[in-house]
N, C-alpha and C positions, 0 to 999 in steps of 0.2 A: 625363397630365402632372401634374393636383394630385395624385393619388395620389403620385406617386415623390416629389413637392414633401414633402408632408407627412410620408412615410417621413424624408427626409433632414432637416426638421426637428428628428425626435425622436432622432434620432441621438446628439447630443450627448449627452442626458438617460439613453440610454442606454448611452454610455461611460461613465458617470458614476456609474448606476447598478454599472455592471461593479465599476470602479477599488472602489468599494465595497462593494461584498461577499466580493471579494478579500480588501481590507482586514481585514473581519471574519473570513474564513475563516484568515486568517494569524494574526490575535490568537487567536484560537481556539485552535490548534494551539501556540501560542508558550507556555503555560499551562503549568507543572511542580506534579504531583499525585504524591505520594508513596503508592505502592498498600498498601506494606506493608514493615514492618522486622525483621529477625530481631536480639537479643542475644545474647552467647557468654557461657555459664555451664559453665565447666570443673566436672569432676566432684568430689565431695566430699573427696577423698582431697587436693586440690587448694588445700585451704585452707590461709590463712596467719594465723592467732592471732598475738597482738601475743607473745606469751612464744616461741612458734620463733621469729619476727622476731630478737629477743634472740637466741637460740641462734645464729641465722645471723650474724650481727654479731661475734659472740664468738667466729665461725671465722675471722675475719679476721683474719692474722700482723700485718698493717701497724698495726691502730689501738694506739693509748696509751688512757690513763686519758683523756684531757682529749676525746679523738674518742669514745672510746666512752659517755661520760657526755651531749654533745654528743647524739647518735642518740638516747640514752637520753629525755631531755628531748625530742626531736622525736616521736617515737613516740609519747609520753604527750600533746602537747598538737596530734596529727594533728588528730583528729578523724574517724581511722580506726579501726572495729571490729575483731570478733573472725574475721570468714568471707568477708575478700578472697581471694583466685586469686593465687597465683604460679607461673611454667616450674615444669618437671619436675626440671631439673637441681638446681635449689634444694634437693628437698627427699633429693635424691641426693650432696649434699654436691659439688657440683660446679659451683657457680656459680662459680667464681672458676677454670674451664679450658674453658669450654662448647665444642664442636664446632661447625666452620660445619651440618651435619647434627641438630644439637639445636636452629636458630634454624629451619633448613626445616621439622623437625617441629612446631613451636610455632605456625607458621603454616597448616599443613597441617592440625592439629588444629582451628583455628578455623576453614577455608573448610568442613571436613568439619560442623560442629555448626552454623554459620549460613546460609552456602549451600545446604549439603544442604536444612536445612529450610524455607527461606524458599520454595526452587523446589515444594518438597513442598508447601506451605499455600496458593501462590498457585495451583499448576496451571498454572505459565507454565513452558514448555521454555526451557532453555541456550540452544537454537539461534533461540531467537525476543530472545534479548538482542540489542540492535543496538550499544549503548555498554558498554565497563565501565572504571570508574572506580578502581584503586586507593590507599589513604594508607596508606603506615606509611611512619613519618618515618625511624627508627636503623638499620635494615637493607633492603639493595639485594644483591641476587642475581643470575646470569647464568646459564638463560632468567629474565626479570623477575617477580616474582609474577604481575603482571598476565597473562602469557604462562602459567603453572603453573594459574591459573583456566582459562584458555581449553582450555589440553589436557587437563586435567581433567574439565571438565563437556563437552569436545567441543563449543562452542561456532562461527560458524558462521565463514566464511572471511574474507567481510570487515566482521568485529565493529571497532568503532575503540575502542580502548584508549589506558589514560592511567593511566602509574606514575608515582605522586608518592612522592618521598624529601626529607627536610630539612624537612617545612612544619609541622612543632611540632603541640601541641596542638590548633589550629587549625583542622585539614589538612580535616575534613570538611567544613566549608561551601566551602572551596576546592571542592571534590570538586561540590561539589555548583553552585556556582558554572561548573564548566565542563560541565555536564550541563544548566545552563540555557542557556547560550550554545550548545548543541548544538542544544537544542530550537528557539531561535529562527532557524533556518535548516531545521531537517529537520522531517517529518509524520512523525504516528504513529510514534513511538518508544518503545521500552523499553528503559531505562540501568540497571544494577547498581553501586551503590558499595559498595565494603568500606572500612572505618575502623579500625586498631585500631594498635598497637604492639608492637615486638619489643624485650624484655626478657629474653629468654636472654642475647645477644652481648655485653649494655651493663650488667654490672655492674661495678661501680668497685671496683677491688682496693687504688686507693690509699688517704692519710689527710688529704686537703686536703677541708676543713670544708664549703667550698664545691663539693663534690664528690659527697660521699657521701652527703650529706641526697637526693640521687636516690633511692638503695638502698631506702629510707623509705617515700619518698610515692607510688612506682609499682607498679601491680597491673596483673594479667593482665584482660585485658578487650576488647571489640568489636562490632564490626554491621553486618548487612549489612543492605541495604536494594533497593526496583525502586523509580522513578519513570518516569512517564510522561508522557506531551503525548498522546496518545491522548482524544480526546471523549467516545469512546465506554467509555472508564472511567473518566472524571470521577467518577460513580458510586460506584464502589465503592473509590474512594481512601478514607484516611484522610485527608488534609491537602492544602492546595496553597498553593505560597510566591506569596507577595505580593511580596516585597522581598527583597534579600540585598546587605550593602554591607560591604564590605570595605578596611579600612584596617593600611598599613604603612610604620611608622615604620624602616625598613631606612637610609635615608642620615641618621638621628639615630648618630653611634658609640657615644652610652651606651645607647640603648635595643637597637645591634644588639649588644654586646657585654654585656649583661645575661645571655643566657640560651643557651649556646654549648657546644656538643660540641666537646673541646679534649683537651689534654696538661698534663701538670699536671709540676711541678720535676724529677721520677724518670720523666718517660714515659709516663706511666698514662692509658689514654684516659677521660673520664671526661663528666660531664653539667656544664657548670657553671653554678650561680644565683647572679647576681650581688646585691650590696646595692642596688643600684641598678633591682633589679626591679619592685618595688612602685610607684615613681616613674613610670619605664618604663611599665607596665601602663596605669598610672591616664591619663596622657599619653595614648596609643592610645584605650583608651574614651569619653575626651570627645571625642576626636576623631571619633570612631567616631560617638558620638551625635549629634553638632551634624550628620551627612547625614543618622542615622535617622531624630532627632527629626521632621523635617516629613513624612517617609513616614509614617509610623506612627500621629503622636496627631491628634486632629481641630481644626479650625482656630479652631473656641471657647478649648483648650486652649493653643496657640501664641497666640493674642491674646493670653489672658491674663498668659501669660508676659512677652511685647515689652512689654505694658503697665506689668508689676509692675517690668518690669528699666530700662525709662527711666525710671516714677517714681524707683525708688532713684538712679542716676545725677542725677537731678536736684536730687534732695536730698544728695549728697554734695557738689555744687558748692556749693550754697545752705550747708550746714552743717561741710563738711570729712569728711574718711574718717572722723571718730570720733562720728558722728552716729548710731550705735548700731541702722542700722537692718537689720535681717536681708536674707540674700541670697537672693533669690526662689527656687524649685526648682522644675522641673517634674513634673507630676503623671503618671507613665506608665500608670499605672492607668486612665486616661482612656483610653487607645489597646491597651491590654494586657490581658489577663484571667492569661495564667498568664507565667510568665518560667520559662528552661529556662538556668540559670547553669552553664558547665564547672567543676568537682570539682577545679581547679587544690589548692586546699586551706583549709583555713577561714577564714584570713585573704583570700585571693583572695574565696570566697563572701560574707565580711564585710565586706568594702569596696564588689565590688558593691553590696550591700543595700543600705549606707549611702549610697552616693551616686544611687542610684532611689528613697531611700524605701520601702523593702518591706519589708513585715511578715513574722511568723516563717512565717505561712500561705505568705505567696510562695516563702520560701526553702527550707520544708520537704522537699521532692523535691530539692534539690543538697545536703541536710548530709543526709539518709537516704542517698541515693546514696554519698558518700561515707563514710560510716558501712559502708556494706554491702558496696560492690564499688572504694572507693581511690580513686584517680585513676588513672582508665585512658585516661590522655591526650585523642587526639582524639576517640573513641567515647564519652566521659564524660558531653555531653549528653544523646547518645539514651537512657544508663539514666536519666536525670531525665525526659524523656518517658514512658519506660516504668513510671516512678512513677507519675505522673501519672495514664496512662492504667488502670494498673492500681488505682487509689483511686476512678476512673469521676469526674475530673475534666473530662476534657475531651468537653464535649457541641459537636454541630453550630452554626458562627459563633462559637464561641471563636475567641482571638487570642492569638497563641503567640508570646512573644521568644528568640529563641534568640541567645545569647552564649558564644563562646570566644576565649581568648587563646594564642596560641605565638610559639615562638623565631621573632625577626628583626626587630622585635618587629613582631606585627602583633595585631590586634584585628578577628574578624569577627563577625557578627551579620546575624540573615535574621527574619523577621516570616511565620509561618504562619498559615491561616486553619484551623481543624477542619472535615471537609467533612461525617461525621455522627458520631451521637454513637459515642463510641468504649469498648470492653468491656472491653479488655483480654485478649482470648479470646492463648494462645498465648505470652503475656509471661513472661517469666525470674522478675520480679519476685513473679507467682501462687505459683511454688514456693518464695518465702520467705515463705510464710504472710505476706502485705500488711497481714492486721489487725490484728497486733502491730506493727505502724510506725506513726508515729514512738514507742518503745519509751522507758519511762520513764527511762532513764537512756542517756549515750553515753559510761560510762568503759571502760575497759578493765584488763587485771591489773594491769599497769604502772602504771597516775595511785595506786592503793592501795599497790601494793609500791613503786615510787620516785620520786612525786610530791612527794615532801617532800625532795627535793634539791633544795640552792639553792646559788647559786656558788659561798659562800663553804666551803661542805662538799666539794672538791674534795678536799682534802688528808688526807680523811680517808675517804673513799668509795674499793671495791674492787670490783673488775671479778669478776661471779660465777664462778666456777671451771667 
């Protein structure tokens, strides 16, 4: 009888012990480690020099003097180099009639160059994917790409998929975002995300200002990527997210109406960026950081802040708003080692900076990227990773901020940990010879041959023959 007595005793201590290790075994698994990422590097023939740029513009029946002078000046102050990616059709004179057939190629080309290789480098079979994740925001197909991956690499019967269309530059952390919420429900998984965008379909044949600046800033570009919750490759991950927060300004109407796939006075389906973007953006991101900020920086760093922000408050009552004293900023450097800014375009890069505080060192891997491979929308981060890691920046216990913005308007952002130090073995970037970046100059033909147009030379300026 004391025996069964003292059995029943510990009983409790032992449910308890259970519920908890449970616990642990479920945090365990709930853990998303990114094993490895593939870039899309279309082949050489494939390049876009700012002077064919020109060329292509100049095929355009619709523009005038006043559009194409417009592009002219955009070009010149990208901060786009000379060896971006554009479709095939482009350079086949046929951007302005593409076939639904030239958009499936386009895409087909990139699962062939990053898929192909990714499965190749990790040793991980199709049929061992259990998630796959697709983003390309401007073209949607029937079967769904996500469905074109599956019968493709013969993936297995019941893979759970996920076609994302419409979610802007953005679209990867979404991607990645419901790949976490996968994980914390299932064990041992492996998820596939693809990122990229289709720019065969979406060229703008019209002349509305606010239209055409697309044609400009968007390059061929992408990535594939495997993440895991698996334990047992914690290991041999490169990375694993800590955080991922996501904000959207969607029921604001100037911030949804900023940045919109539309019709323009003649019909023309086109991209449109509003004047009201910049505002928009900026709006999103502080929003965006006032959840980050207390994930991310350490609570020395937020004291300090709440400190420096009620003193000032204090002193404007005591003295009036014109008491001259500066507006405290937080230091993210404290909480961050590298920042991974999306390629939106120089002024996007610019403004972030300015409002983190980050130096040319921080920003260098998004104006190189830029510089090198465009703005290739949602995938625009991962080449800034892939700077990174190809400069052998990021060693084991770095902390990684990853920032993009897209149509609707939304603003996401996710906080990586590096899990060891990372080579660069296999990176896109190796084969732009890495050690000539950042390269001592970033003009291009254009800022020399017509960087000295200014508005008032309209009336006198002619459209090259």
């Amino acid at each position: 009888m004391v025996f069964f007595i003292t059995i029943l005793s510990f009983l409790p201590f032992v449910y308890l012990l259970y519920i908890l290790l449970s616990y642990l075994d479920r945090k365990k698994h709930q853990k998303c480690y990114l094993l490895d990422y593939q870039l899309y590097k279309p082949s050489d023939e494939r390049k876009l020099p700012t002077e064919l740029s020109g060329d292509i513009i100049k095929r355009a029946k619709s523009l005038g003097l006043n559009e194409y002078k417009f592009l002219l000046k955009a070009i010149v102050s990208s901060g786009i180099g000379e060896e971006t990616y554009a479709p095939k059709m482009m350079f086949e004179g046929r951007e302005e009639n593409p076939t639904h057939q030239d958009a499936i190629e386009e895409m087909e080309e990139l699962f062939e160059d990053t898929i192909g290789k990714l499965l190749r480098r990790t040793g991980i079979s199709a049929s061992e994917i259990d998630v796959l994740v697709v983003n390309i925001s401007m073209f949607a197909c029937m079967p769904s790409l996500s469905s074109r991956i599956v019968n493709r690499y013969k993936m297995r019967d019941d893979i759970k998929t996920y076609n994302l269309c419409g979610m802007g530059c953005s679209a990867s952390l979404i991607s990645l975002n419901i790949v976490e919420s996968v994980f914390k429900t299932k064990k041992n998984q492996l998820a596939m995300v693809v990122t990229s965008e289709s720019l065969t379909p979406n060229w703008y044949t019209g002349n509305d200002k606010s239209m055409i600046l697309s044609n400009c800033l968007f390059r061929s570009g992408g990535c594939a990527m495997i993440l895991t919750n698996k334990p047992s490759l914690a290991h041999k991950s490169m990375m694993k997210l800590n955080c991922l927060v996501r904000t959207h300004h969607g029921a604001k109407d100037e911030s949804y109406g900023c940045c919109v796939q539309t019709e323009d006075d003649q019909g023309r389906v086109g991209f449109h960026l509003g004047k009201t973007l910049p505002k928009a953006a900026t709006r999103a991101f502080i929003d965006n950081l006032k959840v980050t900020a207390p994930k991310i920086l350490p609570i020395r760093e937020l004291l300090r802040f709440g400190i420096l922000s009620v003193t000032l408050k204090i002193l404007q009552k005591i003295k009036g708003k014109s008491s001259g004293a500066s507006r405290p900023a937080i230091n993210f450097n404290a909480g961050v080692d590298h920042f991974c800014l999306h390629t939106g375009g120089k002024a996007v890069i610019d403004t972030v900076a300015q409002n983190l505080g980050l130096s040319e060192y921080d920003v260098e891997p998004a104006r190189m990227t830029l510089h090198r491979f465009g703005n290739t929308s949602a995938s625009s981060v991962w080449y800034v990773l892939g700077y990174m890691e190809a400069k052998k920046r990021l060693r084991k216990g770095d902390r990684l901020f990853m920032i993009s913005f897209g149509a609707g308007f939304k603003c996401n952002s996710c906080l990586w940990e590096v899990v060891r130090d990372l080579e660069g073995d296999g990176n896109v970037w190796k084969e732009c010879k890495i050690e000539d970046y950042p390269p001592k100059t970033l003009t291009n033909p254009f800022m020399e041959k017509y960087g000295w147009i200014q508005d008032e030379d309209i009336e006198t300026f002619k459209v090259p023959e």
